[in-house]
DODO-624486 format. One record per residue (C-alpha): residue number from 0; x, y, z; residue in three letters. Coordinates in Angstrom, 1 decimal, padded with zeros to 4 digits. Each point is the difference from the previous one (the first is absolute). Example, Ala and Ser with C-alpha at 12.3 -4.5 7.8 and 13.67 -1.06 7.14 Angstrom:
<recs>
<rec lummar="0" px="012.3" py="-004.5" pz="007.8" seti="ALA"/>
<rec lummar="1" px="001.4" py="003.4" pz="-000.7" seti="SER"/>
</recs>
This chain:
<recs>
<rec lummar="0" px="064.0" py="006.0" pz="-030.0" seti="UNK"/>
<rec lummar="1" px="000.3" py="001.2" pz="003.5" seti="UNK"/>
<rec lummar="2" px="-002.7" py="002.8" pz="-001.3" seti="UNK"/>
<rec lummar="3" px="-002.6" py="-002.6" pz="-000.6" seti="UNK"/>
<rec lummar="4" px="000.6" py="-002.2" pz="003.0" seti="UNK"/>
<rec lummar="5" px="000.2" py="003.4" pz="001.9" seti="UNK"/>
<rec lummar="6" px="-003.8" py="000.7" pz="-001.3" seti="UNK"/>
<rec lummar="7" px="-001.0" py="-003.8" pz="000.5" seti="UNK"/>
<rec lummar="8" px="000.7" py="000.5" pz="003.9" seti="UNK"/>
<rec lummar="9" px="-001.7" py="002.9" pz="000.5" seti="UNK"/>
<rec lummar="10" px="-003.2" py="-000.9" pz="-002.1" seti="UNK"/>
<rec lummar="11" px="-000.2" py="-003.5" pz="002.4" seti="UNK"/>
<rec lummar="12" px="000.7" py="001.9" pz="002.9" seti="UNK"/>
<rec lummar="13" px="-003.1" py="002.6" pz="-000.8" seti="UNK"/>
<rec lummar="14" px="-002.2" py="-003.2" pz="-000.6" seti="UNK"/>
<rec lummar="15" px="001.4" py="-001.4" pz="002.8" seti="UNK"/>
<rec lummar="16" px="-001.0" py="003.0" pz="002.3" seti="UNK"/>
<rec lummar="17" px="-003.6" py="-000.2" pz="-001.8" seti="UNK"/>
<rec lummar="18" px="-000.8" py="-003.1" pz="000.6" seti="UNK"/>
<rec lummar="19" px="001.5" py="000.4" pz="003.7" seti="UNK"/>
<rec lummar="20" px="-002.6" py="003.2" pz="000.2" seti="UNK"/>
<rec lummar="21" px="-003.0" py="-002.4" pz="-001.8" seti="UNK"/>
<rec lummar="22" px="001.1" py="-002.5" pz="002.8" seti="UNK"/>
<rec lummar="23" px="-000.1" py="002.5" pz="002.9" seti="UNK"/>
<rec lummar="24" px="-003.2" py="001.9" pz="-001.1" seti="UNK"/>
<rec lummar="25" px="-002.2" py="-003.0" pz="-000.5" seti="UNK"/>
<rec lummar="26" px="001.0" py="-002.1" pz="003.2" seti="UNK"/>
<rec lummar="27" px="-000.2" py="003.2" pz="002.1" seti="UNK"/>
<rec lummar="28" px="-001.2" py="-001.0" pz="003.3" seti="UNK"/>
<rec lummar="29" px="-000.2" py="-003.7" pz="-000.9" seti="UNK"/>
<rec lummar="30" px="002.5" py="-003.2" pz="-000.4" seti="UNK"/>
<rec lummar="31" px="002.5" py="001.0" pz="-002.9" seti="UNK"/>
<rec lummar="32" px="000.3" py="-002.1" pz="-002.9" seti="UNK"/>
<rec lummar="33" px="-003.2" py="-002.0" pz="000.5" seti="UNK"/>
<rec lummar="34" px="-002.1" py="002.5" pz="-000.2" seti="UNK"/>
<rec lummar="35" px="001.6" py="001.7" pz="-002.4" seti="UNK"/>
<rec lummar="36" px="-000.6" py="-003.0" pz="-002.7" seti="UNK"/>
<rec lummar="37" px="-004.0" py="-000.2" pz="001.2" seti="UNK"/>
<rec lummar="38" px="-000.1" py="003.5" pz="-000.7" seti="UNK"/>
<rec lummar="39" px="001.3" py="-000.1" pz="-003.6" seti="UNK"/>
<rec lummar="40" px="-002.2" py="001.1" pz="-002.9" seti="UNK"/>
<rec lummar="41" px="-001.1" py="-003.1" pz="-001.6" seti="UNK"/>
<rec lummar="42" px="000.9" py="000.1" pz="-004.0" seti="UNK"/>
<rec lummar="43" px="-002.2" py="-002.5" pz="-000.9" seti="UNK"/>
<rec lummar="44" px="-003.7" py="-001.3" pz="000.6" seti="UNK"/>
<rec lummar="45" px="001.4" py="-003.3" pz="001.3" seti="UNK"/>
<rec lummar="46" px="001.9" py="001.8" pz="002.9" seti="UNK"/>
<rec lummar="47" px="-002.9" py="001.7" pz="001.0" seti="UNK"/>
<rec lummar="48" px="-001.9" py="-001.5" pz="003.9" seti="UNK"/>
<rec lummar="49" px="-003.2" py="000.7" pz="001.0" seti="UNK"/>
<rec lummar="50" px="000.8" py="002.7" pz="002.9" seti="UNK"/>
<rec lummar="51" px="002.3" py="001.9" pz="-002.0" seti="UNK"/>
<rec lummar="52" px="-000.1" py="003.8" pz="000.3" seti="UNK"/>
<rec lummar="53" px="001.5" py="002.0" pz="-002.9" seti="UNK"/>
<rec lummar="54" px="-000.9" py="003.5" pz="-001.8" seti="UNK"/>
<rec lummar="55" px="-001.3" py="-000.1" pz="-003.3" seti="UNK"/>
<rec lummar="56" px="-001.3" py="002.5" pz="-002.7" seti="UNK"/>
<rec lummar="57" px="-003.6" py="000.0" pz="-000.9" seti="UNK"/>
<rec lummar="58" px="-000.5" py="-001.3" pz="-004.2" seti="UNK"/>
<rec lummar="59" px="-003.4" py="000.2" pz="-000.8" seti="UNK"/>
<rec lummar="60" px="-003.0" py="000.1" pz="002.6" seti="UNK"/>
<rec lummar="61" px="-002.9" py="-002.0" pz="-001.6" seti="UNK"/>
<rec lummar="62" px="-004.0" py="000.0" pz="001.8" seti="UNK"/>
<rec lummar="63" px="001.5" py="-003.3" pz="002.1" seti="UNK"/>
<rec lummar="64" px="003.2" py="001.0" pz="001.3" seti="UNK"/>
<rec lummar="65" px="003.4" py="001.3" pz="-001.0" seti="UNK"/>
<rec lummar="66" px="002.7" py="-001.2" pz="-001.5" seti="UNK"/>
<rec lummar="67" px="003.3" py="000.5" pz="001.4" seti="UNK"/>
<rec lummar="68" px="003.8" py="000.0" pz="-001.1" seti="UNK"/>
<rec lummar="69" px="002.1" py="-001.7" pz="002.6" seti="UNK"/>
<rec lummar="70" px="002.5" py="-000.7" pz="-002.5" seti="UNK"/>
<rec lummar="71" px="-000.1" py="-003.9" pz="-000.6" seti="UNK"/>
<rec lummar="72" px="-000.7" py="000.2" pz="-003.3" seti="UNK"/>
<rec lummar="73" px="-003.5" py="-000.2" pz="000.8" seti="UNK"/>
<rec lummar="74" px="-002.7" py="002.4" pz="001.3" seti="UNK"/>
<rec lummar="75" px="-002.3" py="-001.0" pz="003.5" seti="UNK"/>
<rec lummar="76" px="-003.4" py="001.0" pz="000.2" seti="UNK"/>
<rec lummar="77" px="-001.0" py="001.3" pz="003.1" seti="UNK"/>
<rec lummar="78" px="-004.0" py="-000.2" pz="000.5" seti="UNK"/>
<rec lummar="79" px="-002.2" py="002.5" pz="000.2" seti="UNK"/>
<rec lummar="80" px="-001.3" py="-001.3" pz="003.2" seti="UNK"/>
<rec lummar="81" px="003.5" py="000.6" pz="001.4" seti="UNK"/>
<rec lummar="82" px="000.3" py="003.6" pz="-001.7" seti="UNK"/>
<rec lummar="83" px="-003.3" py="001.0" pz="002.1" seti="UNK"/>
<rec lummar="84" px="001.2" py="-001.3" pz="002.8" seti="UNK"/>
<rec lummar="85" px="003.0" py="002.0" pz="000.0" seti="UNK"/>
<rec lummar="86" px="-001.8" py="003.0" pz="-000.8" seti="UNK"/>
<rec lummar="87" px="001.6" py="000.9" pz="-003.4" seti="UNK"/>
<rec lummar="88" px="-002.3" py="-001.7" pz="-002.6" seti="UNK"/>
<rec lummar="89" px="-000.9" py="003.2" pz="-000.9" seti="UNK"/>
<rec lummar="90" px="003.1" py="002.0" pz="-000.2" seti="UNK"/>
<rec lummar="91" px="002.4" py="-002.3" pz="-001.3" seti="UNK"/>
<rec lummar="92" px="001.7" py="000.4" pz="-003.4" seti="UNK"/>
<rec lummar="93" px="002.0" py="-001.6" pz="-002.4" seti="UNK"/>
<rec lummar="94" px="003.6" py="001.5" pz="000.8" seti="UNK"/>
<rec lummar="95" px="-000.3" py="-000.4" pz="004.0" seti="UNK"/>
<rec lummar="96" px="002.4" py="-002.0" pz="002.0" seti="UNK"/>
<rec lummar="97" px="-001.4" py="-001.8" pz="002.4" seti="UNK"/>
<rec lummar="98" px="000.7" py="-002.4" pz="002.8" seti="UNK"/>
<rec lummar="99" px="-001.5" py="-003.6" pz="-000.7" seti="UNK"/>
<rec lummar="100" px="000.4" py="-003.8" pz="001.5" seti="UNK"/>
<rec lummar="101" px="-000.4" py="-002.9" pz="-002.1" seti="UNK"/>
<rec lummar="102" px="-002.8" py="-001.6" pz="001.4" seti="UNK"/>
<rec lummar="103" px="000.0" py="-003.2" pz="-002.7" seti="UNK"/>
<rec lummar="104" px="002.4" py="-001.3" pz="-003.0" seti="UNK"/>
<rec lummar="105" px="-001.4" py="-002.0" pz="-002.7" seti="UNK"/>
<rec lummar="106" px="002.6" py="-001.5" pz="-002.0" seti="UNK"/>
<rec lummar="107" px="-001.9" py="-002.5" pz="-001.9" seti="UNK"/>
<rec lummar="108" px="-002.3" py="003.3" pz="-001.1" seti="UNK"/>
<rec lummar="109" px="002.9" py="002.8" pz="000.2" seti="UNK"/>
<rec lummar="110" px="-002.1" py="001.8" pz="002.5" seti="UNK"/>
<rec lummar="111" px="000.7" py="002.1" pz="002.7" seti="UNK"/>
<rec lummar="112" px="-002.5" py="000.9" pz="002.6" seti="UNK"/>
<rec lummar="113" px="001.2" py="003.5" pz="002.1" seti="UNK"/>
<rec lummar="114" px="-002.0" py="001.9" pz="003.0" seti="UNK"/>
<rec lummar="115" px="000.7" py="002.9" pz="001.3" seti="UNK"/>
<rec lummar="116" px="001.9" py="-000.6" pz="003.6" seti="UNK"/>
<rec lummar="117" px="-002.3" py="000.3" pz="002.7" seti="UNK"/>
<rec lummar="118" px="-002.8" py="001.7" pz="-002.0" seti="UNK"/>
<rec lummar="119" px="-002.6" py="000.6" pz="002.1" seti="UNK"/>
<rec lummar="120" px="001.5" py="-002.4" pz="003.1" seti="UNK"/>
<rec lummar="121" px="-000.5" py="002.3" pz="002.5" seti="UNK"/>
<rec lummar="122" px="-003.4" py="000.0" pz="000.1" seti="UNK"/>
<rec lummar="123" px="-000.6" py="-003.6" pz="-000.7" seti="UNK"/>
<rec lummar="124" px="-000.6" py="-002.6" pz="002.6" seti="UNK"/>
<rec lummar="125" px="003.0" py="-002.7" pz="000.2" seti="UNK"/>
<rec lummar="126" px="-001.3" py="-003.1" pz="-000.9" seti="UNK"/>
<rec lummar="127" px="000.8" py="-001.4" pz="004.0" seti="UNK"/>
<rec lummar="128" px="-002.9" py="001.8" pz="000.5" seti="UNK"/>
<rec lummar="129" px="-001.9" py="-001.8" pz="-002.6" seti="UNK"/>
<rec lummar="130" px="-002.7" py="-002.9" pz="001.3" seti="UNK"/>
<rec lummar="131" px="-000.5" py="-002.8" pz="-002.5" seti="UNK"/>
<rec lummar="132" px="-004.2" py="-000.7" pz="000.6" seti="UNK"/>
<rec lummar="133" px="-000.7" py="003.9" pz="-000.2" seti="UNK"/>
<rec lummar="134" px="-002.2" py="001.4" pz="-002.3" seti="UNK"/>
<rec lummar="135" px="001.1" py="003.5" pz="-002.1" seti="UNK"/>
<rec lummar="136" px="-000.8" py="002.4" pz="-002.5" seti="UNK"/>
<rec lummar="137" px="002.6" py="000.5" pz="-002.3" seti="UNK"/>
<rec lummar="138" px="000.4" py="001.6" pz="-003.6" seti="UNK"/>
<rec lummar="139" px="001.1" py="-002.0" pz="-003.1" seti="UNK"/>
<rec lummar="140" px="003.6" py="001.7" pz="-000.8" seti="UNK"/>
<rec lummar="141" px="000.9" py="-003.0" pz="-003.1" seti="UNK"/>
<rec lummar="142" px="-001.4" py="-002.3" pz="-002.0" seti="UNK"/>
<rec lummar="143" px="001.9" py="-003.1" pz="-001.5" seti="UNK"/>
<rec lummar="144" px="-000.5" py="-003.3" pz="-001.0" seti="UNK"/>
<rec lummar="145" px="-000.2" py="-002.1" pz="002.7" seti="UNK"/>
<rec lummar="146" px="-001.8" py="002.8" pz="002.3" seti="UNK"/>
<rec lummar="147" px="-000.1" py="003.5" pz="001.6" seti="UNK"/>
<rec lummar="148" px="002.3" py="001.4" pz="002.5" seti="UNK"/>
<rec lummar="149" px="-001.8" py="002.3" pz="002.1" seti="UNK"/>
<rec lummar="150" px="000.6" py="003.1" pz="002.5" seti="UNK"/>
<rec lummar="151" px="-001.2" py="-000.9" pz="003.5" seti="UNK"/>
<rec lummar="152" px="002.0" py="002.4" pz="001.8" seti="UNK"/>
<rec lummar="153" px="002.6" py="-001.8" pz="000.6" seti="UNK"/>
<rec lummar="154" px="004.2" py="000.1" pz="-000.5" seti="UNK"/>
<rec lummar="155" px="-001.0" py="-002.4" pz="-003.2" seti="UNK"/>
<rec lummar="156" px="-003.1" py="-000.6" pz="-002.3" seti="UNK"/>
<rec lummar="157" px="-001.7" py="-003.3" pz="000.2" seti="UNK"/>
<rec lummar="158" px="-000.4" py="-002.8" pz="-002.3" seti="UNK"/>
<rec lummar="159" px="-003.4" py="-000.5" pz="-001.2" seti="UNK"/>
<rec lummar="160" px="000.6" py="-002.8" pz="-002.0" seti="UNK"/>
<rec lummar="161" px="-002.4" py="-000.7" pz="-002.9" seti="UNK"/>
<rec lummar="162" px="-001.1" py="-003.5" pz="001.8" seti="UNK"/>
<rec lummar="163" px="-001.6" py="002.4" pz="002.8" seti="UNK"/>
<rec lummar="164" px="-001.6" py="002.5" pz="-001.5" seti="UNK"/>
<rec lummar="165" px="-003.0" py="-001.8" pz="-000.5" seti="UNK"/>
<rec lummar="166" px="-002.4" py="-003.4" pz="000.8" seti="UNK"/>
<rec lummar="167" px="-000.7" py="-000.1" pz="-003.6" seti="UNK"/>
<rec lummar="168" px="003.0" py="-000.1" pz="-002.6" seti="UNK"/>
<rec lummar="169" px="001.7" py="002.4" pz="-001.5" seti="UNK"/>
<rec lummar="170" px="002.2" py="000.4" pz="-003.3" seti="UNK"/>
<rec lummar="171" px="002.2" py="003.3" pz="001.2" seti="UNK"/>
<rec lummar="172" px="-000.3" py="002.5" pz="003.2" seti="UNK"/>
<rec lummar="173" px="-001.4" py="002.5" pz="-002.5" seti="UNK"/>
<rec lummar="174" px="-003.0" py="-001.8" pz="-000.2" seti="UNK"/>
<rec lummar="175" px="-001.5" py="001.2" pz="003.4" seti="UNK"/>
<rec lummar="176" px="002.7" py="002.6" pz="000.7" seti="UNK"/>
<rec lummar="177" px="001.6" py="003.0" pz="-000.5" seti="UNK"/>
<rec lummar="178" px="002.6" py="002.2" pz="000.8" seti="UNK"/>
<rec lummar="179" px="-000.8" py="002.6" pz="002.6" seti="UNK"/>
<rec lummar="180" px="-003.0" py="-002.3" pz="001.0" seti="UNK"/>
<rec lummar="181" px="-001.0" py="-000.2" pz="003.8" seti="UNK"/>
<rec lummar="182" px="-000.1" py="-004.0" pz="000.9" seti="UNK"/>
<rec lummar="183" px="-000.6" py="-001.2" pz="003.3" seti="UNK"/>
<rec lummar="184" px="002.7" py="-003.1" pz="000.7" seti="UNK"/>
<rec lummar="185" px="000.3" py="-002.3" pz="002.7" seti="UNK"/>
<rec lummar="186" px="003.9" py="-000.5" pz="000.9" seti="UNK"/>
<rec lummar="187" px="001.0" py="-003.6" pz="-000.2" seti="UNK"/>
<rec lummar="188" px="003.4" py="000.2" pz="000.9" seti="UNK"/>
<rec lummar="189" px="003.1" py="001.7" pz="000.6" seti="UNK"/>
<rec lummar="190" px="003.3" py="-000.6" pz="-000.7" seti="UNK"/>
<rec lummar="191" px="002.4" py="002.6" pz="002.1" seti="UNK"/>
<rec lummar="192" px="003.0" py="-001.9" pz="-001.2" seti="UNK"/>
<rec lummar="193" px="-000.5" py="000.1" pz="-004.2" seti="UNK"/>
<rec lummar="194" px="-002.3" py="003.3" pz="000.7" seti="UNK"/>
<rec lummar="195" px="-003.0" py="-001.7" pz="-001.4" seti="UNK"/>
<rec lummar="196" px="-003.9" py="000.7" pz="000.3" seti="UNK"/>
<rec lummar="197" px="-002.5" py="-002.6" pz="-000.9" seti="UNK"/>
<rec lummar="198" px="-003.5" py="001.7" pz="-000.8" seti="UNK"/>
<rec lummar="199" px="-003.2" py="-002.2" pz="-000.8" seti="UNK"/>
<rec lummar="200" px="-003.7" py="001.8" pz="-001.0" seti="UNK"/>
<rec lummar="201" px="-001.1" py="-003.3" pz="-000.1" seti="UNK"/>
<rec lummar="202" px="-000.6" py="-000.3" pz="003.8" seti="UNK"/>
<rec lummar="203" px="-001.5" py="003.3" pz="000.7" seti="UNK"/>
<rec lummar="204" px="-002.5" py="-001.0" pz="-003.5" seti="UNK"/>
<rec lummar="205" px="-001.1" py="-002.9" pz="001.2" seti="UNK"/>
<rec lummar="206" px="-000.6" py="001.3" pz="003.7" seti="UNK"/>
<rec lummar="207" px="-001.7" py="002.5" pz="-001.3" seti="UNK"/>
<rec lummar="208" px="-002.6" py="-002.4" pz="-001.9" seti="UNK"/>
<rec lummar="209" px="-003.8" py="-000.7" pz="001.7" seti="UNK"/>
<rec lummar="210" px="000.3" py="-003.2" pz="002.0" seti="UNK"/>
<rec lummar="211" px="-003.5" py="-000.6" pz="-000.2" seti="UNK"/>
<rec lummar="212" px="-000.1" py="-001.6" pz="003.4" seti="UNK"/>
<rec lummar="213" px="-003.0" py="001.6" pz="001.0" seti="UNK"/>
<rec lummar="214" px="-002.4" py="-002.7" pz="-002.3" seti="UNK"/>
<rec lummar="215" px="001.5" py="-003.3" pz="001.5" seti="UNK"/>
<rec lummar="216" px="-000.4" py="001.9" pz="003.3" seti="UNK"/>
<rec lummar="217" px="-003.7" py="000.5" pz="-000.7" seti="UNK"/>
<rec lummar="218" px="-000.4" py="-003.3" pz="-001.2" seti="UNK"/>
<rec lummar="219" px="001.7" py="-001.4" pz="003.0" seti="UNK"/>
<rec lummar="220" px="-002.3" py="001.9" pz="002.3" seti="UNK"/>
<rec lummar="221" px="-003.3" py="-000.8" pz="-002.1" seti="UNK"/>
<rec lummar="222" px="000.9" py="-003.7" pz="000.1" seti="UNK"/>
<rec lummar="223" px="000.3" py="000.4" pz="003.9" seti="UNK"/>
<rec lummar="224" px="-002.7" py="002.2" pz="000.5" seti="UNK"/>
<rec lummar="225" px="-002.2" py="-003.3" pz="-001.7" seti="UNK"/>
<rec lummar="226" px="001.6" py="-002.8" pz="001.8" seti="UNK"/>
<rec lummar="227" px="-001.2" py="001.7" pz="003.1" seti="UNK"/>
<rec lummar="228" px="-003.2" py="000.6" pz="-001.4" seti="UNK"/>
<rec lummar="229" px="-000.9" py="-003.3" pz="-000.4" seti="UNK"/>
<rec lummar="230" px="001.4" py="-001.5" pz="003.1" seti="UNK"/>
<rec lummar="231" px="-002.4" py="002.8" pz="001.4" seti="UNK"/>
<rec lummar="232" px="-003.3" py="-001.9" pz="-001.9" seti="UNK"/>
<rec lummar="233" px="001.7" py="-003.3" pz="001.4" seti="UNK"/>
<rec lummar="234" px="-000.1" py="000.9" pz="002.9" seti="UNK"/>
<rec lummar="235" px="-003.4" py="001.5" pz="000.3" seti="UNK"/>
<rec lummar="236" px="-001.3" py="-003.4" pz="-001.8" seti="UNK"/>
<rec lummar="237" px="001.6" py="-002.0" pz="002.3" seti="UNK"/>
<rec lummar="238" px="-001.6" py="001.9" pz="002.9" seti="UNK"/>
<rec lummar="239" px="-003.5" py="000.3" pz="-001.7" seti="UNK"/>
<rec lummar="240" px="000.3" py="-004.0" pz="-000.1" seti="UNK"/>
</recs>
C-alpha cells in the first residue's frame, strides 16, 4: 500500500514539474498564466482564432494551395498565393513542418484558411500607406464566387468584388478574369482597422470609355458660328436700307 501511494507521489510530482516547465517555457518573457492559456495548442477547430500561429505538417499540396495538419482534426489550406509569397511554393513537400497563422475559421463549412506568417511582408507596402481614389495595377492571385482578390503590392490583396468588375453583368469573376492576369483597379477604400481593400475595374472602364464631347462641341460652335452669320446680313441690310 505505501508502495503504490509511494509511486502515486512521485508520478504527480513529475507532472507537476512538467507542467511547471510547460508553464515557464511558454510565458517566458511575458505575464505568466495568461499567456500561457493563449498560447495553448488548440484541439479542436472551434478553439482555433483568426491570428493564431501554430506549426503544422504539410498533407497533400494540390495546384491551389496546401493542405496542412494543425491537428484539429481537420486540415487548413494554405493558398498558393500565400506559398509564393513566402517563397516556398516550389520547394515545399508533404512531410515539412511549417509555421502557419490561421488567417479564417469556417465553422458552418469546417474550413480553415492558413498563410504563411509574414510571407512576403517585408516588401509589401502597409496599407497606411494605401490612398483610397488611386489607380493600380495588380495581378489576380484568387478567384471565388463573389469576386477576385488581387495583389496590389500591398500587406493584403484587395477585393474585387464580382459587382465591380464590370459595367455590363457578370455571372462569375471567371468570366473576364483569370488567375495570374494583370488588371488595372482603382482603390475604393481602405480599411486599416479589419485589413481590408476595396478594388473596382468598373471606374477605371468607364473612364477609360470615348466621351464623345468633341461632336456637341462642334455642334455648339457651328450653331454660333451661324447666329453670328446672320446677325452679320442683318446688319448689313439694315445699313444698305
Amino acid at each position: 500500500m505505501v508502495s503504490e501511494e509511494r509511486t502515486e507521489q512521485v508520478a504527480q510530482a513529475e507532472e507537476s514539474k512538467q507542467e511547471q516547465e510547460q508553464t515557464v517555457s511558454a510565458t517566458e518573457g511575458g505575464a505568466p498564466q495568461e499567456q500561457a492559456k493563449a498560447n495553448a495548442r488548440p484541439s479542436e477547430i472551434s478553439e482555433l482564432k483568426s491570428g493564431q500561429r501554430l506549426k503544422g505538417k504539410v498533407r497533400r499540396i494540390v495546384d491551389f494551395g496546401a493542405f496542412i495538419d494543425i491537428g484539429v482534426g481537420r486540415d487548413g489550406l494554405a493558398h498558393i498565393s500565400t506559398l509564393q509569397r513566402a517563397g516556398i511554393d516550389k520547394t515545399l513537400k508533404v512531410g515539412d513542418v511549417i509555421d502557419v497563422q490561421v488567417r479564417r475559421v469556417d465553422l458552418d463549412r469546417n474550413r480553415i484558411s492558413l498563410t504563411v506568417p509574414g510571407a512576403g511582408r517585408s516588401d509589401k507596402k502597409p496599407l497606411e500607406q494605401i490612398k483610397a481614389g488611386s489607380e493600380v495595377t495588380g495581378r489576380v492571385v484568387r478567384l471565388v464566387d463573389f469576386g477576385a482578390f488581387v495583389d496590389i503590392g500591398a500587406q493584403t490583396d484587395g477585393l474585387l468584388h464580382i459587382s465591380e468588375l464590370s459595367n455590363e453583368y457578370v455571372n462569375h469573376p471567371r468570366e473576364v478574369l483569370e488567375v495570374g492576369q494583370e488588371v488595372q483597379v482603382r482603390i475604393l477604400d481602405v480599411d486599416t482597422e479589419r485589413r481590408r481593400l476595396s478594388l473596382s475595374m468598373k471606374q477605371t472602364e468607364s473612364q477609360a470609355e470615348p466621351t464623345y464631347q468633341s461632336e456637341p462641341q462642334e455642334d455648339n460652335s457651328v450653331s454660333a458660328f451661324a447666329a453670328a452669320w446672320q446677325e452679320a446680313l442683318d446688319n448689313q441690310q439694315r445699313n444698305s436700307n
